[in-house]
NUSE-298989 format. One record per residue (C-alpha): x, y, z. Coordinates in nm, 3 decimals. Layout:
BEGIN
ATOM       x       y       z
ATOM       X       Y       Z
...
***
This chain:
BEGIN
ATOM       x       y       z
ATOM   1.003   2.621  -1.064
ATOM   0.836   2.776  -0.747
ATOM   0.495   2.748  -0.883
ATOM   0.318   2.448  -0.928
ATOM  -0.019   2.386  -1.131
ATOM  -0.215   2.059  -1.081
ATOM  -0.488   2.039  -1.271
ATOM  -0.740   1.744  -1.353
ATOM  -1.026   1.521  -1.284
ATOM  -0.858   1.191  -1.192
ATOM  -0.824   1.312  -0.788
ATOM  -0.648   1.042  -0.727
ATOM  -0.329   1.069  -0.940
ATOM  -0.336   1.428  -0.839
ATOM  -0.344   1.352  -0.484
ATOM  -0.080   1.140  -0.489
ATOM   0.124   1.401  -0.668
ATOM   0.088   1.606  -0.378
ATOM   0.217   1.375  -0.178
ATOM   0.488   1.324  -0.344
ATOM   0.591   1.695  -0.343
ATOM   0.501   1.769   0.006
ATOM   0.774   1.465   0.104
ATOM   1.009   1.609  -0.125
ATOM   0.991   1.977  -0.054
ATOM   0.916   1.976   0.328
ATOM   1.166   1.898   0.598
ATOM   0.932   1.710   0.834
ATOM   1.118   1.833   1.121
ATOM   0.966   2.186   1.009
ATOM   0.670   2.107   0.842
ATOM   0.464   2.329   1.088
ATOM   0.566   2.593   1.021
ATOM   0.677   2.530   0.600
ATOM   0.371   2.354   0.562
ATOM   0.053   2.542   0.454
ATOM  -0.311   2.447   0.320
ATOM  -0.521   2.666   0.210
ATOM  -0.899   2.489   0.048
ATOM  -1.068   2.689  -0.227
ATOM  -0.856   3.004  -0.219
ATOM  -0.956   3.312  -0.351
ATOM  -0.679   3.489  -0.578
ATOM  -0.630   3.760  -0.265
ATOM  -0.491   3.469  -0.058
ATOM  -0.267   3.360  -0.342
ATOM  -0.109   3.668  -0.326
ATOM  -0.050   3.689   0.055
ATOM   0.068   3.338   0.027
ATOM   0.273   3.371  -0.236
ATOM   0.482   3.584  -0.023
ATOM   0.573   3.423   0.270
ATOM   0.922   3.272   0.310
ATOM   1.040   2.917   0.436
ATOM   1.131   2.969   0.883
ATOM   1.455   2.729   0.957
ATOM   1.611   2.513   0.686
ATOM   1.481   2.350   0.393
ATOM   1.166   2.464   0.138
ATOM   0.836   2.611   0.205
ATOM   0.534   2.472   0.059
ATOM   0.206   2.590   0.010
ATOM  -0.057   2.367  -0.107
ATOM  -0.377   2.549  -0.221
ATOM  -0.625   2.311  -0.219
ATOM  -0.911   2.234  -0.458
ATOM  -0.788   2.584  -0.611
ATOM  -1.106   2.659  -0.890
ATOM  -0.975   2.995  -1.019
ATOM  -0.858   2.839  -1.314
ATOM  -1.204   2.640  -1.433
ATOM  -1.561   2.783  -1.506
ATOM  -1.675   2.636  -1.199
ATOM  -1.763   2.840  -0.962
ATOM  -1.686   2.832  -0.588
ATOM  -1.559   3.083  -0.302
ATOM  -1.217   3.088  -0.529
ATOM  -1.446   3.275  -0.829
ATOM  -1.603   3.511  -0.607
ATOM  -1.329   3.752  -0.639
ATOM  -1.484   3.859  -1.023
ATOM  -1.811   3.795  -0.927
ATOM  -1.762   4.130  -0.650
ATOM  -1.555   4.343  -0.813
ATOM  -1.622   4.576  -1.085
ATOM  -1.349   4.506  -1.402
ATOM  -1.116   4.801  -1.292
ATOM  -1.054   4.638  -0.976
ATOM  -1.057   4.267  -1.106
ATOM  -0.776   4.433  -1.353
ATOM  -0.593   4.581  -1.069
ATOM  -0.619   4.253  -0.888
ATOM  -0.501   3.991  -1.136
ATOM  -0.195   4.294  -1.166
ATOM  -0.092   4.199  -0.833
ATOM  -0.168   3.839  -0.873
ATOM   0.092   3.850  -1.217
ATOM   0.350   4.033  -0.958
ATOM   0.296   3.830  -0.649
ATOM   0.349   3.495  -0.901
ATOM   0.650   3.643  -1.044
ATOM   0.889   3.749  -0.717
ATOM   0.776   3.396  -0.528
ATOM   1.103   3.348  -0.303
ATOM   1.322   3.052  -0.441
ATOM   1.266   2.796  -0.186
ATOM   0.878   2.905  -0.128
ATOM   0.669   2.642  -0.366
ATOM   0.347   2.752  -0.477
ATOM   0.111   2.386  -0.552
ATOM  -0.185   2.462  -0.692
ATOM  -0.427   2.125  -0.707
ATOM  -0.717   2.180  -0.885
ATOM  -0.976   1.902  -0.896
ATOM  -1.084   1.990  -1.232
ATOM  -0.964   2.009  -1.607
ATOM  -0.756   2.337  -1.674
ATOM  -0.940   2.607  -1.856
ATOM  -0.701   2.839  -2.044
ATOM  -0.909   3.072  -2.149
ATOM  -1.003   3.273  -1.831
ATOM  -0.834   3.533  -1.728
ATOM  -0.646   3.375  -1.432
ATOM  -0.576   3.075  -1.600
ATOM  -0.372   3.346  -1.832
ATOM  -0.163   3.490  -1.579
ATOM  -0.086   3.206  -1.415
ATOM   0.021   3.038  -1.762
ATOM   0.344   3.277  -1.738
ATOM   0.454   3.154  -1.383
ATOM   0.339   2.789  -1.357
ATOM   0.475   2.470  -1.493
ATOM   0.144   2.280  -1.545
ATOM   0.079   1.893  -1.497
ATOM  -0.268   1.785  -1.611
ATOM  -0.428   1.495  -1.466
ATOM  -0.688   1.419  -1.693
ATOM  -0.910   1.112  -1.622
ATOM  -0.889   0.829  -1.907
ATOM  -1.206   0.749  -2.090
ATOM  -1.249   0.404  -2.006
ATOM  -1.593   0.142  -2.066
ATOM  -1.593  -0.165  -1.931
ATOM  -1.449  -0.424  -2.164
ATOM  -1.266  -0.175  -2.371
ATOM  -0.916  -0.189  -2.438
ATOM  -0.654   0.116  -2.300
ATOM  -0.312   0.085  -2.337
ATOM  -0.232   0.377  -2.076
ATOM  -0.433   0.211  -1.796
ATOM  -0.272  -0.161  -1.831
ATOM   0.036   0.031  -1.854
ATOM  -0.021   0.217  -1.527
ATOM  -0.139  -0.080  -1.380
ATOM   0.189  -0.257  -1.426
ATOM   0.367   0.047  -1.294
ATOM   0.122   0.055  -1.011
ATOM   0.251  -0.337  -0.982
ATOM   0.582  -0.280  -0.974
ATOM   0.554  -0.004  -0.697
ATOM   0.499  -0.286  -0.496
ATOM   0.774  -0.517  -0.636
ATOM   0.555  -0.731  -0.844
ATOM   0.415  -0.831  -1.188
ATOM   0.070  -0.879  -1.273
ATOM  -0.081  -1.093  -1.582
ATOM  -0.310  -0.898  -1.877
ATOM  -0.617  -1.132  -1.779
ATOM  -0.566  -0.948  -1.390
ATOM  -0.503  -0.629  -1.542
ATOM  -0.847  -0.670  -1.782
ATOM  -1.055  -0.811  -1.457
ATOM  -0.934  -0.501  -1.231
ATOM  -1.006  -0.214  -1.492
ATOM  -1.342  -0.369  -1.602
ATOM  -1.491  -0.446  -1.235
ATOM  -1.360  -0.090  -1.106
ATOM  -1.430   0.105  -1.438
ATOM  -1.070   0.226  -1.430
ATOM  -1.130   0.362  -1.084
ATOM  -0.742   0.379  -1.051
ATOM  -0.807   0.453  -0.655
ATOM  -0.982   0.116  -0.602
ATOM  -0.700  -0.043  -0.865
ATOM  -0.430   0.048  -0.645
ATOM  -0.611  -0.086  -0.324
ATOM  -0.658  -0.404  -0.534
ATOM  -0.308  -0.455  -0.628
ATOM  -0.115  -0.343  -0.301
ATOM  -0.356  -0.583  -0.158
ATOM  -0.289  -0.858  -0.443
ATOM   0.060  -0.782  -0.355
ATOM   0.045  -0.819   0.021
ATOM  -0.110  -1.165  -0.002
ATOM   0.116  -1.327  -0.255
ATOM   0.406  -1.313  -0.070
ATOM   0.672  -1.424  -0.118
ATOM   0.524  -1.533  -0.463
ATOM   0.576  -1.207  -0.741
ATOM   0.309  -1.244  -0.975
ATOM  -0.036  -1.136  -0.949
ATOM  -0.266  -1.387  -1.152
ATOM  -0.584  -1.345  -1.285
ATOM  -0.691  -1.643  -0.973
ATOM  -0.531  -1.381  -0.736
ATOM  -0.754  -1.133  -0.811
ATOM  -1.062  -1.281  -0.809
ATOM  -1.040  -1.422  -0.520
ATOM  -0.946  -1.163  -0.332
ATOM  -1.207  -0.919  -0.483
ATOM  -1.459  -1.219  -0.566
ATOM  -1.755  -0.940  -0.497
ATOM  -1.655  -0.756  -0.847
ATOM  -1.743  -1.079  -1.067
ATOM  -2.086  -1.129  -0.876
ATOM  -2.184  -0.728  -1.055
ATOM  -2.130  -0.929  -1.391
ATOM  -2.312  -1.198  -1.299
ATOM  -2.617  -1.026  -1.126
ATOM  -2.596  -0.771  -1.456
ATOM  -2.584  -1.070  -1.655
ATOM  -2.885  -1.282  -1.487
ATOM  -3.060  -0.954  -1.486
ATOM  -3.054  -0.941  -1.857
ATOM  -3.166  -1.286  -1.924
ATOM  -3.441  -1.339  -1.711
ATOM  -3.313  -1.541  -1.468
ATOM  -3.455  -1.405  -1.156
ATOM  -3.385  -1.611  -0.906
ATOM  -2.990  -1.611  -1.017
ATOM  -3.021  -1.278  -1.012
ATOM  -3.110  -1.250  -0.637
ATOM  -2.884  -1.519  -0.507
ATOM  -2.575  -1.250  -0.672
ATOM  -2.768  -0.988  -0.504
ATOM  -2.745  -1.130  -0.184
ATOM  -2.388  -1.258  -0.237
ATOM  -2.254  -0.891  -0.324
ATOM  -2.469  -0.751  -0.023
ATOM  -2.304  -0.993   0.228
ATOM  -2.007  -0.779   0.157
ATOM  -2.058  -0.457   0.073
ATOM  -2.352  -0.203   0.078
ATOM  -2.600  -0.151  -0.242
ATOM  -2.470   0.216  -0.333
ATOM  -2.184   0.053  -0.497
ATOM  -2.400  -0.185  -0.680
ATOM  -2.662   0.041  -0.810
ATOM  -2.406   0.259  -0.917
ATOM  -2.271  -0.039  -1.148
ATOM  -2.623  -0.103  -1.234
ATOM  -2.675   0.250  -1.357
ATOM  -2.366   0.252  -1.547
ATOM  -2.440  -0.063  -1.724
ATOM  -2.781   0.054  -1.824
ATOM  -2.646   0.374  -1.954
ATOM  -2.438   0.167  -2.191
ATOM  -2.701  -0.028  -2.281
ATOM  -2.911   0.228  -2.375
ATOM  -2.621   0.350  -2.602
ATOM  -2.549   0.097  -2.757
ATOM  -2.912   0.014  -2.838
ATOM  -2.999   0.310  -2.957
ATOM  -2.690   0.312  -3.169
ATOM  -2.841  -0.029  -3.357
ATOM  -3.172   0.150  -3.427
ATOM  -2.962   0.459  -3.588
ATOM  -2.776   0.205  -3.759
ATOM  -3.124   0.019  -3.902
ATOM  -3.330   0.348  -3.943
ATOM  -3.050   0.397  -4.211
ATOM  -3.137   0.131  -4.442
ATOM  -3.317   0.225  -4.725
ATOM  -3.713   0.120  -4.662
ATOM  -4.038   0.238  -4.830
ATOM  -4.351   0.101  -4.990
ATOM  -4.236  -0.252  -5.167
ATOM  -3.942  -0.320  -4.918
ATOM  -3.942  -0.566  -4.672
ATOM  -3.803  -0.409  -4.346
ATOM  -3.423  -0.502  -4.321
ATOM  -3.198  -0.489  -3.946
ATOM  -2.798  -0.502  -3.954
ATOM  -2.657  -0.837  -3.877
ATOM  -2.549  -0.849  -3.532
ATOM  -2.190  -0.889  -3.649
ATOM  -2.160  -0.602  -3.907
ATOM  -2.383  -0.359  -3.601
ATOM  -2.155  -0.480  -3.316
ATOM  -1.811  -0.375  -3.490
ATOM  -1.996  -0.048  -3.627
ATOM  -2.096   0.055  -3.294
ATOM  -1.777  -0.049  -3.153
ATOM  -1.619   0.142  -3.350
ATOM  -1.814   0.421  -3.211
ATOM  -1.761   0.385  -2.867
ATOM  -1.395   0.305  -2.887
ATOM  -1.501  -0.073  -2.782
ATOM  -1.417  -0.453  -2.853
ATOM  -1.712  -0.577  -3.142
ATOM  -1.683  -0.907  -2.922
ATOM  -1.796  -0.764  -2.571
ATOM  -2.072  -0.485  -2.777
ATOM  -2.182  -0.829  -2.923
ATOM  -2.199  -1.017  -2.597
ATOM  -2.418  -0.700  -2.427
ATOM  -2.633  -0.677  -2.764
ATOM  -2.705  -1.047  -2.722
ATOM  -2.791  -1.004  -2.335
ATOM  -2.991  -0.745  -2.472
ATOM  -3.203  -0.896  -2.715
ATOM  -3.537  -0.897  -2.530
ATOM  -3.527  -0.479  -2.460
ATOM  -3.553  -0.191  -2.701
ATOM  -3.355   0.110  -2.612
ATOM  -3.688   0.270  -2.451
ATOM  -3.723   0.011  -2.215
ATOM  -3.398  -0.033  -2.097
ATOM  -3.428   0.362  -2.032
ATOM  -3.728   0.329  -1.873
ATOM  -3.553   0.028  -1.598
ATOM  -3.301   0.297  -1.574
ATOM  -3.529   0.579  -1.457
ATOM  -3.710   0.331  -1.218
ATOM  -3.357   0.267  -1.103
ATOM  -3.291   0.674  -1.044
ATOM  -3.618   0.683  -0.802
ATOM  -3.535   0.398  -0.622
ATOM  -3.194   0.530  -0.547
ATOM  -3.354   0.858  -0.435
ATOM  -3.526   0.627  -0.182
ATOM  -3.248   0.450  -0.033
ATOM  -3.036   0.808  -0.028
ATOM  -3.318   0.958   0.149
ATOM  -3.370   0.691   0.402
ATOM  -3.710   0.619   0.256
ATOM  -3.622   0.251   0.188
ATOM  -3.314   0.035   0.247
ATOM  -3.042  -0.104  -0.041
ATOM  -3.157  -0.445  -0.014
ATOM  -3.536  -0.397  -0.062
ATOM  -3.466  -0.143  -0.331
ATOM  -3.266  -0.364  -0.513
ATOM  -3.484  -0.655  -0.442
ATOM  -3.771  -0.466  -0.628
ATOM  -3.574  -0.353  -0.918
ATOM  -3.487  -0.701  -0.978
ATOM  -3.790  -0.877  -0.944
ATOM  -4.025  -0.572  -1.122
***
């Protein structure tokens, strides 16, 4: 089919789709002239696209990049509606139906849109007719969850690369990147490079070539318990190799989980029947950890584990360390104060 719909929020599956097509379509002996981008295109330059025809031998294709016309976000792509009264958007989506219809055979169409497919606009409608569709949806993935799609695509991702890699690996990539398949397949083509000619990445491969990931666990989890001084010596371990963005970004993702799950304990006691006469009663950590596991699609063990780190904070304070957090990144995006000292304060405050 000439016209192609890429939709979804995981960029980097998408991406590589892309890729893929553009090497299959385009003869790279031609691919100036069959070759053509065009980023955030309004549904006008679809249609004079759509009608251009492949110069020399082989396929045309035309990639229109970060395409939005077919999600309620808006962008240059939307302005087309925003301009025109609803005769002439009517007119225009007319000619958008016939451009997508008469799209020479060897002239491919690629839309990539960066975002999840909306089919209830109007464009999305036409194009619906004309387009096979491949969504690229990102997983929902927390960190010591279990996903059978992601371990699965991270053994595909392996075997691109001729390899195998163990569960224990698979768990330590997804859990340090949460699922950022991007930085998964960096990890693995990397995991892959080094073994050879061994053909199995081990959970020891892993971590030592990406030792930087454990030291966010270990930071988080000296953090938690008070231990301030451990805390800092992870600090400075992770900043000898990498910058703080990354790391408050973990930190803000872990306290946002925190919070959740926290607050999902006091739902869980506010429940229990209390009044004049009864003594106050809390779930036991067991029954509250698989409840709220339960709810958040997570393993009781590792909701226990972050409940237990947890112990000392309500779900208030925790949100409070998180807002601190927010205005100290401000800072260090601003250039009001650097990553380390930020980080140093959040720490030791």
């Amino acid at each position: 089919m000439p016209v192609l719909l890429l939709a979804g929020d995981e960029d980097f599956l998408l991406s590589r789709r892309v890729s893929q097509l553009k090497a299959e379509l385009v003869d790279p002996s031609w691919l100036s002239f069959n070759f053509q981008r065009l980023e955030i295109p309004s549904v006008r330059e679809v249609v004079d696209a759509a009608a251009t025809l492949p110069f020399g031998p082989g396929k045309r294709m035309v990639l229109l990049d970060r395409c939005d016309l077919f999600t309620k976000k808006k962008g240059k792509g939307a302005g087309d509606s925003e301009k025109l009264s609803d005769k002439q958007m009517k007119a225009l989506l007319d000619d958008f139906d016939r451009a997508l219809s008469v799209v020479a055979p060897e002239t491919y169409l690629v839309f990539a849109c960066p975002y999840n497919f909306d089919a209830t606009l109007r464009t999305s409608k036409v194009v619906e007719k004309h387009a096979e569709i491949e969504h690229f949806q990102k997983e929902r993935f927390f960190v010591g969850s279990h996903n059978a799609r992601l371990e699965t695509w991270c053994r595909k991702e392996a075997h691109r690369h001729g390899v195998t890699v163990d569960d224990d690996a698979i768990a330590y990539l997804l859990d340090s990147t949460e699922a950022d398949l991007r930085q998964v397949a960096n990890e693995i083509e990397k995991a892959a490079i080094y073994l050879l000619p061994e053909k199995n990445i081990s959970l020891a491969v892993v971590s030592r070539l990406s030792p930087h990931h454990s030291h966010v666990f270990s930071l988080l989890d000296h953090w938690a318990y008070g231990r301030r001084q451990k805390a800092l010596e992870s600090l400075h371990e992770l900043l000898s190799r990498q910058s703080g963005i990354p790391i408050i970004a973990a930190l803000q993702t872990t306290l946002s989980k925190w919070v959740n799950l926290k607050a999902a304990v006091d739902k869980l006691n506010s429940g229990l029947p209390s009044g004049p006469g009864l003594k106050r009663r809390e779930v036991s950590l067991a029954d509250a950890s698989r409840k709220v596991a339960a709810e958040f699609g997570l393993r009781p063990f590792v909701v226990e584990l972050d409940l237990k780190r947890t112990a000392a904070f309500t779900a208030a304070q925790l949100a409070k360390k998180k807002t601190r957090l927010s205005r100290l990144e401000y800072m260090v995006k601003t250039g009001q104060m650097s990553d380390q000292h930020a980080l140093t304060i959040f720490i030791t405050s």
